[in-house]
C-alpha positions in Angstrom: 0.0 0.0 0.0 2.7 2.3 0.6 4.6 1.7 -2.6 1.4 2.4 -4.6 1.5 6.1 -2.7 4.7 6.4 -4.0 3.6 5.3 -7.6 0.9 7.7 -7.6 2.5 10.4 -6.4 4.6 9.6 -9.5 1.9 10.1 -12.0 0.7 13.3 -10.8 4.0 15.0 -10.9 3.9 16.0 -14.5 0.8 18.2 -13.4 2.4 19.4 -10.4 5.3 20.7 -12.4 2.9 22.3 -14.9 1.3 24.1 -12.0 5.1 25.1 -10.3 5.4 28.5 -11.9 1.6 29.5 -10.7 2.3 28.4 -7.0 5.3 30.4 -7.6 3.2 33.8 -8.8 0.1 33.3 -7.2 1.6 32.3 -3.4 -0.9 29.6 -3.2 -0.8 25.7 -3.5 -4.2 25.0 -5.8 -7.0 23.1 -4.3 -6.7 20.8 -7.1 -2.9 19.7 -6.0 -4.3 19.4 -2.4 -7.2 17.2 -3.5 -5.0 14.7 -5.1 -2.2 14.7 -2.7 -5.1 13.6 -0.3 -6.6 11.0 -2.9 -3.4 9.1 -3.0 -2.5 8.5 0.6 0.4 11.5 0.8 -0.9 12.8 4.0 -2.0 9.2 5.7 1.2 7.7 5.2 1.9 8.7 9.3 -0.9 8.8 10.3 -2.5 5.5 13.1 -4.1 2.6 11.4 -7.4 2.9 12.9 -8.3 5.8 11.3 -7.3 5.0 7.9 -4.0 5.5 7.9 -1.0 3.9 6.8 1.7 3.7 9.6 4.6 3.1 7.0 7.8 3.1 7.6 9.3 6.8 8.0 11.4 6.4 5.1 8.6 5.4 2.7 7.3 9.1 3.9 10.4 11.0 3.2 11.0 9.2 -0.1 7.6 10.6 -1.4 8.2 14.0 0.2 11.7 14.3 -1.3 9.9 13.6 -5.4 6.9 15.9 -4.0 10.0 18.8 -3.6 12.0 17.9 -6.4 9.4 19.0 -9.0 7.6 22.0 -6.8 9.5 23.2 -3.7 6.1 24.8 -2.0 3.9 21.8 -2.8 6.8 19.9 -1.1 7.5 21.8 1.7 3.8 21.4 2.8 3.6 17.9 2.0 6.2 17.2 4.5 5.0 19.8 7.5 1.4 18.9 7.2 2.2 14.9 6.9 4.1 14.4 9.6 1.7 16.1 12.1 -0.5 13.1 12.2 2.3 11.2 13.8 2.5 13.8 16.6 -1.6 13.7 17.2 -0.6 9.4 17.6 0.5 10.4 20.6 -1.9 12.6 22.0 -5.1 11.5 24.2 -7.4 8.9 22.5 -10.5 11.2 23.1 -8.1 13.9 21.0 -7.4 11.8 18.3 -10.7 10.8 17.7 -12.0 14.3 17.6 -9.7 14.8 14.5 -10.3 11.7 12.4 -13.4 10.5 13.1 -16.0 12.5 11.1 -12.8 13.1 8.2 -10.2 10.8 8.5 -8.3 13.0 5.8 -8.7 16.0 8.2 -5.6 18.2 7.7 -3.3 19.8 10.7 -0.7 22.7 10.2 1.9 23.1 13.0 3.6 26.4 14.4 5.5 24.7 17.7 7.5 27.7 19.1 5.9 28.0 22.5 4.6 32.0 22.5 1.2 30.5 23.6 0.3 31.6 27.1 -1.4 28.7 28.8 -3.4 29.5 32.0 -5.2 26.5 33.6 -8.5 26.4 34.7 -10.9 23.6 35.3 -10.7 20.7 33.0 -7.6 22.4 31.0 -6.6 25.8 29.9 -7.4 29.3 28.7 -4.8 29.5 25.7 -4.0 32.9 24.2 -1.2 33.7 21.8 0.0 34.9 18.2 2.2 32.4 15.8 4.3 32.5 13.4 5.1 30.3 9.6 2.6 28.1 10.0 2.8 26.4 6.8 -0.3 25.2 5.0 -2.7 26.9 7.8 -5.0 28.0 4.5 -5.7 24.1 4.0 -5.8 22.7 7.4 -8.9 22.2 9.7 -7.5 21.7 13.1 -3.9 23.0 14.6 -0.9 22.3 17.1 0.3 25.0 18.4 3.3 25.5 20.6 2.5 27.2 24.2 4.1 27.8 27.5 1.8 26.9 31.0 1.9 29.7 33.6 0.9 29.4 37.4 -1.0 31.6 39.5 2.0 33.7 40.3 3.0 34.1 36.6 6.0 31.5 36.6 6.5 29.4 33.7 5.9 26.1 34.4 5.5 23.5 31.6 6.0 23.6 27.8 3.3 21.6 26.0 1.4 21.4 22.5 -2.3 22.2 21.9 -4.6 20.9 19.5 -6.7 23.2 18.3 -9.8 23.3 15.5 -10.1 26.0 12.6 -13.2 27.5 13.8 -10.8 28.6 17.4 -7.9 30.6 15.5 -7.9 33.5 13.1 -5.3 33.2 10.1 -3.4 36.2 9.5 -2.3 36.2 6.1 1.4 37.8 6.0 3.2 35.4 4.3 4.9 37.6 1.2 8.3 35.4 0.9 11.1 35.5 -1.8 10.7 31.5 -2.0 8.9 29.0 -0.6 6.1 31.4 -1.6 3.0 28.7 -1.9 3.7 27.4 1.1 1.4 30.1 2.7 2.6 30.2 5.9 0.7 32.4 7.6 0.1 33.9 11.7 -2.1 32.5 13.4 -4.0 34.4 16.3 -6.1 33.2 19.4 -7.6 35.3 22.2 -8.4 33.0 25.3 -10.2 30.0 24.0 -10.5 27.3 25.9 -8.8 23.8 25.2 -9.4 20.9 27.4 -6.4 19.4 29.2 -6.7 16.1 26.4 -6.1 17.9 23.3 -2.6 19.1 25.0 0.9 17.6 25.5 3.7 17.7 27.2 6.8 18.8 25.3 9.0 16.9 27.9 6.9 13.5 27.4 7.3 13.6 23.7 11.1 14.3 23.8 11.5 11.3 25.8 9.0 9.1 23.6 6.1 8.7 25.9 2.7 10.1 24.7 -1.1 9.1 25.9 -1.9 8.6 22.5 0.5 5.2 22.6 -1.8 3.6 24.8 -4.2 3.4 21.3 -1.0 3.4 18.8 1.4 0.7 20.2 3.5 0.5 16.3 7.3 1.0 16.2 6.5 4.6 14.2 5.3 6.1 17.4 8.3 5.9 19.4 10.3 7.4 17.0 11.7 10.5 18.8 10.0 13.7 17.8 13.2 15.4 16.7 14.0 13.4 14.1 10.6 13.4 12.8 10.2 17.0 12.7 13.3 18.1 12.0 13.7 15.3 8.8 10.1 17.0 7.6 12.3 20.5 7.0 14.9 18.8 5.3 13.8 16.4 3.6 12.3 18.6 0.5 15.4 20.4 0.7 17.2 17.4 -0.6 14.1 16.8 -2.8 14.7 20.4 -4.4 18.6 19.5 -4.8 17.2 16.7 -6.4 14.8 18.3 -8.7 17.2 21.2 -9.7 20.2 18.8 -10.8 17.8 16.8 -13.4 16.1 19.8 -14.4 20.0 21.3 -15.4 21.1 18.1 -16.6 18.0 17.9 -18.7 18.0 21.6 -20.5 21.9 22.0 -20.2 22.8 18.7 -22.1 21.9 20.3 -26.0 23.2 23.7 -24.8 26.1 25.8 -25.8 27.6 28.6 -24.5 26.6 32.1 -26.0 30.7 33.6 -25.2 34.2 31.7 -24.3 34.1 30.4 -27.8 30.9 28.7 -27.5 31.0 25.0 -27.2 28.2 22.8 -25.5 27.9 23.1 -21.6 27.2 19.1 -21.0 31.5 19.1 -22.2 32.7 22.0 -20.0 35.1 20.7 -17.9 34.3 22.9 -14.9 30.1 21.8 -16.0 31.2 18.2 -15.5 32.9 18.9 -12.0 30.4 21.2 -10.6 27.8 18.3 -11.5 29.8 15.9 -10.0 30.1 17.6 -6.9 26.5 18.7 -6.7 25.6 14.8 -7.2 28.3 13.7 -4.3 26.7 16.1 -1.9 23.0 15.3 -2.8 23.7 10.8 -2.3 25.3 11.6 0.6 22.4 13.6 2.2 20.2 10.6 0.9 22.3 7.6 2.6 22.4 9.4 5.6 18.9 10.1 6.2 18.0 6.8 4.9 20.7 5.1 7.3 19.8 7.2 10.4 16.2 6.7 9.8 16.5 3.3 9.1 18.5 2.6 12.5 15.8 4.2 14.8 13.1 2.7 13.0 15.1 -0.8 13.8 15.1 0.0 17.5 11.7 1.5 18.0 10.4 -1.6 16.4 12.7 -4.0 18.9 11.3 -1.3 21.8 15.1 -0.8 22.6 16.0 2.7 24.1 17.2 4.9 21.9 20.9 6.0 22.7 21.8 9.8 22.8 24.6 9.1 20.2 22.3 8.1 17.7 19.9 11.2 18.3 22.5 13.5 17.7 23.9 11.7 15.0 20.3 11.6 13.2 20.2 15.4 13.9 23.7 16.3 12.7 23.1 14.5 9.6 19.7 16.0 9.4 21.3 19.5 9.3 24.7 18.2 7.2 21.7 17.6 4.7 20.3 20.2 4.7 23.9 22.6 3.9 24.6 19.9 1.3 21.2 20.3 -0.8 22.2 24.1 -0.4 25.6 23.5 -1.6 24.3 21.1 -4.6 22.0 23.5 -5.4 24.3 26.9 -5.5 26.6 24.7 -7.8 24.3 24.1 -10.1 23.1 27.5 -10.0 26.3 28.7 -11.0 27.5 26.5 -13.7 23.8 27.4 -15.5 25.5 31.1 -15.8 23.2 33.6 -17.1 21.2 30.6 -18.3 19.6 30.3 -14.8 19.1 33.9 -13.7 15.3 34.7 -15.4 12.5 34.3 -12.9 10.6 31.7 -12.9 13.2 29.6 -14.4 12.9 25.8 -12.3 16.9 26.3 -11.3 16.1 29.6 -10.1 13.2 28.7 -8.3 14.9 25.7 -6.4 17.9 28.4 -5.5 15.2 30.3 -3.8 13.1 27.9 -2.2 15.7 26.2 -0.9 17.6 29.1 0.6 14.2 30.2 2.5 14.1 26.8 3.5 17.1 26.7 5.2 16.4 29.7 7.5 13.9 27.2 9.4 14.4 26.7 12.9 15.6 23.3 12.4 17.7 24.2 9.7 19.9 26.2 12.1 23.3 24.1 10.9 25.8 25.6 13.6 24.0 25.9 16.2 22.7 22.3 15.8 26.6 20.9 15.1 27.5 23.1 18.2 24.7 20.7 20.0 26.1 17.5 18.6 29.5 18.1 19.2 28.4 19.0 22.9 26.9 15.7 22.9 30.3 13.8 21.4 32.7 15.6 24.3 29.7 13.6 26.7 28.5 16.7 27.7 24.7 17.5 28.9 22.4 17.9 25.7 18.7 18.7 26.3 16.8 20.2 23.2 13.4 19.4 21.7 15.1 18.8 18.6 17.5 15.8 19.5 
């Protein structure tokens, strides 16, 4: 069942490239491209078995995320934000869970985690108030989880959890005016003390150490897969997918090319071409083998219900990161070797330069002070970070 995802996906990418440059000019993903990513499973692949989802393996998800990117950066980006949410609502409360997928078990949930959400309790949960920030694919989603901070009494901070709240609770604020990425619509959201019952919440501390309510109903390896590699994989992995996407797009229009000075001469036998394509290939299969390997490893133990060491957390997220710089690097390389060739707007390799550079300002993106973190963790150091 998940293969066929993938081979679907497949045959709707020729339509999703025809729509690239409109997502590009229009700063919106079309309902159509929603509709089928939906049809085909895109959006289910993490999401629990009871509801109609597919529980596959985290790599089957990533694979189809990386193709979504390759061919439009916005359609992927979403893709990958807004499908792997459902593995995070796995491990909230049952009743949550339910709420969500039970009337529309294709129900769509955007995610803006930093915790600027103020949290007050009161009986049976809390009053939640708060403004958001890049919450990707908000236009399309019908419920939320949204990063807050719980405050006593007295005003003291005293938890750090995620809320799961529905459309009708939140305004969208739509600001999002970026130089790539732009169909990603990721857009503020706003809340002004609403009430969300102490289910639809979690702990931020529980997650990080694999432990969730929601496991009690979802007892499969995928949800005790830590949630740093899962979310930070989602911001990376259609970076690598636009690497991707960008290299066959120059191989493909460069190889019948010449150059208009220098004497002419095709581009596909420019020695400097050749190495910048080699290089950009190196850097893209080694971003590839690494998530594939690192997922692949934590999937092994959380299917064995081994712990999962701190050494291979950080490696997962230093790799995450390394692939992330390296999609950058591919990218910039074939950027340059296209020459003049690539600088006209709306031209695919100049898209991919641009989505993938906004991408990389992400949170989880952050390559040195994630390495710093890492290399922390290798001197044996104390490491504590959501994203580990």
């Amino acid at each position: 069942m998940d293969n066929d995802v993938a081979e679907a996906v497949r045959g709707l990418l020729p339509e999703l490239a025809e729509r690239a440059a409109q997502v590009d000019v229009t700063g919106e993903i079309p309902e159509q491209t929603m509709t089928d990513l939906i049809a085909v499973g895109v959006f289910r692949l993490l999401q629990p078995k009871w509801s109609g989802g597919l529980e596959a393996d985290p790599n089957q998800f990533y694979d189809v995320v990386r193709m979504i990117a390759g061919t439009c950066g916005s359609t992927g980006w979403v893709a990958s934000v807004l499908g792997v949410v459902p593995w995070h609502v796995a491990l909230f409360d049952e009743r949550a869970q339910r709420e969500v997928w039970s009337e529309n078990p294709n129900a769509l949930i955007c995610p803006s985690y930093a915790p600027v959400g103020r949290l007050t309790p009161v009986e049976g949960g809390y009053e939640l108030s708060g403004h958001w920030r890049f919450a990707s694919g908000c236009a399309h989603a019908s419920w939320a989880v949204l990063g807050g901070t719980v405050y006593a009494e007295n005003g003291d901070p005293v938890d750090i959890v995620s809320a799961l709240v529905p459309r009708a609770d939140y305004r969208i604020d739509k600001v999002w005016d970026s130089v790539g990425l732009r169909g990603t619509g990721s857009h503020d959201l706003h809340i002004e003390r609403i009430f969300v019952p102490e289910y639809r919440t979690t702990r931020n501390y529980d997650v990080t150490h694999r432990r969730g309510p929601g496991q009690k109903l979802n007892t499969g390896p995928l949800y005790r897969m830590p949630f740093g590699t899962m979310y930070s994989y989602s911001v990376t992995a259609p970076m690598i997918g636009l690497a991707e996407g960008c290299l066959e797009k120059f191989l493909t229009r460069m190889r019948n090319l010449n150059r208009p000075s220098f004497g002419g001469g095709s581009l596909s036998t420019d020695r400097s071409v050749q190495i910048a394509v080699a290089r950009a290939e190196s850097d893209v299969d080694a971003a590839v083998l690494q998530l594939h390997r690192n997922l692949q490893d934590l999937y092994e133990r959380a299917r064995r219900r081994e712990d999962i060491p701190m050494e291979l957390r950080l490696r997962g997220r230093r790799d995450q990161v390394c692939g992330t710089e390296r999609a950058i690097t591919a990218i910039d390389l074939v950027f340059q070797a296209a020459g003049g060739l690539s600088r006209r707007r709306g031209n695919p390799i100049e898209r991919a330069w641009r989505d993938a550079h906004t991408g990389s300002i992400h949170a989880g993106n952050d390559v040195e002070s994630s390495l710093a973190l890492c290399g922390r963790g290798s001197f044996g150091l104390y490491v504590d970070d959501m994203l580990v």
